[in-house]
C-alpha positions as CSV (number, residue, x, y, z in Angstrom):
1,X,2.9,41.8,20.8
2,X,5.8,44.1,19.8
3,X,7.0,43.4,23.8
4,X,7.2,39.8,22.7
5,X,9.3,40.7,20.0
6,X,11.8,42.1,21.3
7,X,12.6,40.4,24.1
8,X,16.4,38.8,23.5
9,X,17.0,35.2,22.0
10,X,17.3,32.6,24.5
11,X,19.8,31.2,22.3
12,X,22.7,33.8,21.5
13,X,23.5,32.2,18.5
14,X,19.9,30.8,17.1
15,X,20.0,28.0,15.3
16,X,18.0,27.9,11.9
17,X,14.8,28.9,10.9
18,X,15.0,30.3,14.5
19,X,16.9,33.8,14.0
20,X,13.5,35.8,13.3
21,X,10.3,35.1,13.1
22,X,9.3,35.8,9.7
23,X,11.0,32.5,8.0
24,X,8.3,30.5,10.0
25,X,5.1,32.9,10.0
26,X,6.0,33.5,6.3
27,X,6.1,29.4,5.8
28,X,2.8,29.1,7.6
29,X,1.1,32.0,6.1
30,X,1.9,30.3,2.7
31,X,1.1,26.8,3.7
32,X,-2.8,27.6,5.1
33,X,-3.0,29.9,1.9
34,X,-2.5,26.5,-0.1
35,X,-3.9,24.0,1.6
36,X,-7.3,25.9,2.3
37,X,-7.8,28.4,-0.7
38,X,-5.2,28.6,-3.6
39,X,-4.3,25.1,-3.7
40,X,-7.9,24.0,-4.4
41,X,-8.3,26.8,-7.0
42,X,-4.6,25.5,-8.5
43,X,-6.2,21.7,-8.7
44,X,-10.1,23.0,-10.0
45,X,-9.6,21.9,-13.6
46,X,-6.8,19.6,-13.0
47,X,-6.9,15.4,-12.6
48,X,-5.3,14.1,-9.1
49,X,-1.6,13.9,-9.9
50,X,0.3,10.6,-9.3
51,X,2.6,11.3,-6.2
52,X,3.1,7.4,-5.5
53,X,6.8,7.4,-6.3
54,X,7.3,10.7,-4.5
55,X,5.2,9.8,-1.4
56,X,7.0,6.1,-1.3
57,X,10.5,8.6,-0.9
58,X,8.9,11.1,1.4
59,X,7.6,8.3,3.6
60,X,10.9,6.6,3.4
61,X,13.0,9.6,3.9
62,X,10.6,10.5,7.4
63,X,11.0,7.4,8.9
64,X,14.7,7.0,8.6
65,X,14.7,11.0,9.2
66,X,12.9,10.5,12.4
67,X,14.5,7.1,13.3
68,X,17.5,8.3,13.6
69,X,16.5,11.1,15.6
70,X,14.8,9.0,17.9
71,X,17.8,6.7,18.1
72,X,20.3,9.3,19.1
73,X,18.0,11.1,21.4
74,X,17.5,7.5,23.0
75,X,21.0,6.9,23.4
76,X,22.3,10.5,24.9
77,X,19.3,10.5,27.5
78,X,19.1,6.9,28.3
79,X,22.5,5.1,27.4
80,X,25.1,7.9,28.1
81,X,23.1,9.4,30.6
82,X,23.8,13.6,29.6
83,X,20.9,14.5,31.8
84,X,19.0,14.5,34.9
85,X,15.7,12.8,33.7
86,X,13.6,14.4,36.5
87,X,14.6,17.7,35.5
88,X,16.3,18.0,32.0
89,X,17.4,21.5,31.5
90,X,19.0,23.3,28.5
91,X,23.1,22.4,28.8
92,X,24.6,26.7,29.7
93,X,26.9,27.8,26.9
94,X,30.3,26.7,26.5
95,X,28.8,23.3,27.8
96,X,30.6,20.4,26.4
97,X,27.2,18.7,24.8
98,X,26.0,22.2,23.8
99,X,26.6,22.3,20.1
100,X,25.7,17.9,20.2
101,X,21.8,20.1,21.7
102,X,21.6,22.5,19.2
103,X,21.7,20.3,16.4
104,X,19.4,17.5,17.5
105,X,17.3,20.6,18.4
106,X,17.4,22.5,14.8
107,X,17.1,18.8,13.3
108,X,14.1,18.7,15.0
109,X,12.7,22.2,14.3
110,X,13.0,21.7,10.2
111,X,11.6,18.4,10.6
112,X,8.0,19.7,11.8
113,X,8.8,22.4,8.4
114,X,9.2,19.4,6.4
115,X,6.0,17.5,7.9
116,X,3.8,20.3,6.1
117,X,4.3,19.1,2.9
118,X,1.7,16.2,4.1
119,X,-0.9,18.5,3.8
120,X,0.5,19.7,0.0
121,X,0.4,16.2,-1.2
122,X,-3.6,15.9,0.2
123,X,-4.1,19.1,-2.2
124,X,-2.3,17.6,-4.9
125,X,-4.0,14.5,-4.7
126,X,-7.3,16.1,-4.2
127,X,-7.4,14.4,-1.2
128,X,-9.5,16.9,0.6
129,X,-11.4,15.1,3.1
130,X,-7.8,14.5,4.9
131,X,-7.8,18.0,5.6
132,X,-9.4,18.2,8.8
133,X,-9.3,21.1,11.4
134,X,-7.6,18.4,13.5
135,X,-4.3,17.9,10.6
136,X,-3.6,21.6,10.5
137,X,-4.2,23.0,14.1
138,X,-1.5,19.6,14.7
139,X,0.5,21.1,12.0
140,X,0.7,24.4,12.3
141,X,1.0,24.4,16.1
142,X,4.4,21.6,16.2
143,X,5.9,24.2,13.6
144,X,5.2,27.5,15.2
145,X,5.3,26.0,18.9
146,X,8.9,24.8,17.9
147,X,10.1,27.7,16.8
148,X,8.3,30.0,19.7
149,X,10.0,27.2,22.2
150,X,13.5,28.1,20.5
151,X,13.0,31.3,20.9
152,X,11.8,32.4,24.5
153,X,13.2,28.8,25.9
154,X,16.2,27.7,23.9
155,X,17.7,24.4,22.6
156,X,17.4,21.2,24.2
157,X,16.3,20.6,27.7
158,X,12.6,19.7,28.5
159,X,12.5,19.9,24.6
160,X,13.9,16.7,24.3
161,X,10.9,14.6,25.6
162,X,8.4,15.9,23.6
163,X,10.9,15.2,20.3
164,X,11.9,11.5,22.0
165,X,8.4,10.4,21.6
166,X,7.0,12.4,18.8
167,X,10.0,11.0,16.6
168,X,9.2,7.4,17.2
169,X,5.4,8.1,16.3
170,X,6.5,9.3,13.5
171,X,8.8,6.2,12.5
172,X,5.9,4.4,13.0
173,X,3.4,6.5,11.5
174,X,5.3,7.3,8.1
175,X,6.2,3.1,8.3
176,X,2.7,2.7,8.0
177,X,2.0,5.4,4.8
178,X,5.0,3.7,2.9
179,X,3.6,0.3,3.7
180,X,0.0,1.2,3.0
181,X,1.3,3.0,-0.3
182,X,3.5,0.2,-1.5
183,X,0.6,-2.4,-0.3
184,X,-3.2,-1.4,-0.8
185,X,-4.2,-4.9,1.4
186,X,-2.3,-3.2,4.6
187,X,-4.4,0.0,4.1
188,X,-7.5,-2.5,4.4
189,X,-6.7,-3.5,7.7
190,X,-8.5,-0.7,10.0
191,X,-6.0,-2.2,13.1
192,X,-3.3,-0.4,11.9
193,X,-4.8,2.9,11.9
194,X,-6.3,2.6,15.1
195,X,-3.2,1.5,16.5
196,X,-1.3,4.9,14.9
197,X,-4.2,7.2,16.9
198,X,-3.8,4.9,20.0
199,X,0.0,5.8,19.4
200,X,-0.4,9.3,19.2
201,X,-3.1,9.3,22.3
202,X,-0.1,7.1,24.4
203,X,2.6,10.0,23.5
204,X,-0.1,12.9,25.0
205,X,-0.7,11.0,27.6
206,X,2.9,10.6,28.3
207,X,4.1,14.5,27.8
208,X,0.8,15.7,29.8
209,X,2.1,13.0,33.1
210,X,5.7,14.1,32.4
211,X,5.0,17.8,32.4
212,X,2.7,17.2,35.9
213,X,5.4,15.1,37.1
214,X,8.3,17.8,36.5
215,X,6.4,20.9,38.1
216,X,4.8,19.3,41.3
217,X,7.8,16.7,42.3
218,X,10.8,18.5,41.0
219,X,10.8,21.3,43.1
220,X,14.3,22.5,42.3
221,X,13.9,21.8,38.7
222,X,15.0,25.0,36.5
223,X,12.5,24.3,33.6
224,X,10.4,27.2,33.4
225,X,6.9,26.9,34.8
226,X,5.2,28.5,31.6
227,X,7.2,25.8,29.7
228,X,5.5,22.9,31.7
229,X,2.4,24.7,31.3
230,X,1.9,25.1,28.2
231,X,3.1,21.2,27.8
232,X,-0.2,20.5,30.3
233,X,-3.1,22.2,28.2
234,X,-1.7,21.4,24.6
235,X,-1.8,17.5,26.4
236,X,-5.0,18.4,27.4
237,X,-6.2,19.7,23.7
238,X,-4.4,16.7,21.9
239,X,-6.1,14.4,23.9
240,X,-9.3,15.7,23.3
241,X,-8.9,16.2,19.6
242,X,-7.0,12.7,19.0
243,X,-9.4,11.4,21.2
244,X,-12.8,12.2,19.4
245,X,-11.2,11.3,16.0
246,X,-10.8,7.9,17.1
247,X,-14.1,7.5,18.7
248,X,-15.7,9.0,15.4
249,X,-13.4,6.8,13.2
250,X,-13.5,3.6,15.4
251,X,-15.7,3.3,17.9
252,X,-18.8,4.3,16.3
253,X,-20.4,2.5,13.6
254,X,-20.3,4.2,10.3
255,X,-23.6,6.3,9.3
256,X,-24.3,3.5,6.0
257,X,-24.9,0.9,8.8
258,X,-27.0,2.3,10.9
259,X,-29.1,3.7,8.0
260,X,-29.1,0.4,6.9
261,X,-30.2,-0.9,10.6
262,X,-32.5,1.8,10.2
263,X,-34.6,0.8,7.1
């Protein structure tokens, strides 16, 4: 583990949250101490507390957040054209777009921080059956797999097509709370939750066949093999977990109507 430790940022000059790692395991160890213990014990003797005009300004803040993420990522990969798409690799320092990389990548870094407070606003709300082992592995793994990708890996570079489609999920996903929020008749209509896991499910689907692509037909591609790895069995897993929450959620009838069926 110590090994790990101290081999030498990929990044000379780390961008934030990204310079150690105790900012992040210290964030995580605090968020799972909240969410699943001291949190509960915090709300024991406490009433739900009324987060609607905070979550309608989180929710809006995320989707223009991750919007515009999406939008520039978009229009450097696609519309300018600053990399090879069958092999995007980090920019080398003292590369013109190499600062333009490091931001997009440290924008995307404290977003995943920021996307933990989901969880806080469950706890606050008492909320609890939201807290599955599903929300927090996704959580806690987008945070700490960020910064781990940072570290041994760098800014940028393969990076960016995992952040391309997770940031337009997001916009949608986050359009969705805010509408459901602002409108309790959307949240009746079970479409538009299925259509969010369908979402996520497309995105896994995408990285997993991307990450295949990459390492079997880009032979002279520079992204480290471990990289594309890693990309293939968390597709795998994501798939699988996203996967059987829909067909629990969606595709089987609900236990009250087959009990019902059944008497």
């Amino acid at each position: 583990m110590l090994r790990y430790l101290r081999i030498p940022q990929a990044d000379p000059n780390p961008i934030p949250l990204a310079g150690s790692p105790w900012p992040i395991t210290l964030i995580l160890i605090a968020y799972l101490l909240f969410v699943l213990k001291l949190g509960k014990i915090f709300m024991r003797n406490r009433k739900p507390y009324d987060l609607k005009t905070v979550l309608k300004v989180y929710n809006l803040f995320q989707v223009l957040y991750n919007g515009l993420y999406f939008g520039m990522v978009f229009y450097y990969l696609f519309i300018v054209g600053i990399c090879n798409l069958h092999c995007i690799e980090s920019f080398p320092e003292g590369h013109e777009r190499k600062q333009l990389e490091r931001v997009l990548h440290a924008a995307y870094l404290l977003n995943k921080v920021l996307d933990l407070m989901d969880t806080v606003f469950f706890v606050l709300r008492k909320s609890y059956k939201q807290i599955t082992f599903l929300h927090i592995y996704h959580h806690v793994f987008m945070s700490f797999g960020s910064y781990a990708l940072t570290r041994y890996y760098g800014t940028g570079g393969h990076v960016n097509a995992v952040g391309l489609l997770n940031s337009l999920v997001h916009t949608v996903m986050y359009f969705y709370y805010f509408l459901s929020s602002e409108y309790p008749g959307v949240r009746a209509n079970i479409w538009w939750k299925k259509y969010i896991t369908l979402t996520q499910l497309c995105q896994f689907f995408m990285l997993l066949s991307y990450a295949i692509y990459v390492r079997f037909f880009s032979p002279n591609c520079g992204v480290p093999r471990g990289l594309l790895y890693l990309n293939m069995v968390q597709g795998v897993v994501f798939i699988y977990l996203f996967g059987k929450f829909y067909i629990d959620n969606y595709l089987r009838p609900p236990k009250a109507k087959i009990n019902a069926k059944q008497s």
